[in-house]
N, C-alpha and C positions, 0 to 999 in steps of 0.2 A: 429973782426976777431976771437974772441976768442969762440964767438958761432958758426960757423961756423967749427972749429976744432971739439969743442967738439962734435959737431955731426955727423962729418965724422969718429970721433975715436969711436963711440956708435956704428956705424951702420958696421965698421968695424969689429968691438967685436964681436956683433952679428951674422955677417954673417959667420964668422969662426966658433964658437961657434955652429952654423947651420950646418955646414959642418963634424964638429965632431961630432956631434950625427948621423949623415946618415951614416960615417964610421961606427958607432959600429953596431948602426940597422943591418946595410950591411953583418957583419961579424958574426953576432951571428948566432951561427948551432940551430938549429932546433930539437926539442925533437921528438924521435921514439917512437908515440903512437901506439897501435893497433899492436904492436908484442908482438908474442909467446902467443897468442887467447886475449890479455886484451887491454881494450880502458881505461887503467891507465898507468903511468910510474912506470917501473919496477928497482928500483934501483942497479947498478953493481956493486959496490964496499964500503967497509966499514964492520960494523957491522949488518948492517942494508939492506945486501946486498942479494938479491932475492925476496925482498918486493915488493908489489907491493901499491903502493899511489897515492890519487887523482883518483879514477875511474869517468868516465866520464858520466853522465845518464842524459837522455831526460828524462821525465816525460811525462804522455798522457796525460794532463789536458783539451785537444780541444775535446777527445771523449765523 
């Protein structure tokens, strides 16, 4: 019996464990690229704030 626990408490763990990571997925906002003319993020606050970081560029390597 005692393997039989322990793998209904494994697959228990896991399946919450499951469910919590799709909560955070779920909830996390989404960065605003592509404002104020840039396809970078433009940082708003801090020292460091009106930068813009990570620009985003395709390269034409197929032409």
């Amino acid at each position: 019996m005692d393997r039989h626990t322990k793998l209904l408490k494994e697959f228990s763990r896991s399946k919450t464990q499951a469910e919590l990571l799709k909560k955070f997925n779920k909830s996390r906002k989404a960065v605003n690229t592509g404002d104020s003319g840039t396809f970078g993020y433009r940082i708003k606050e801090g020292t460091n704030a009106g930068k813009v970081i990570k620009h985003l560029k395709k390269t034409s390597e197929n032409i």
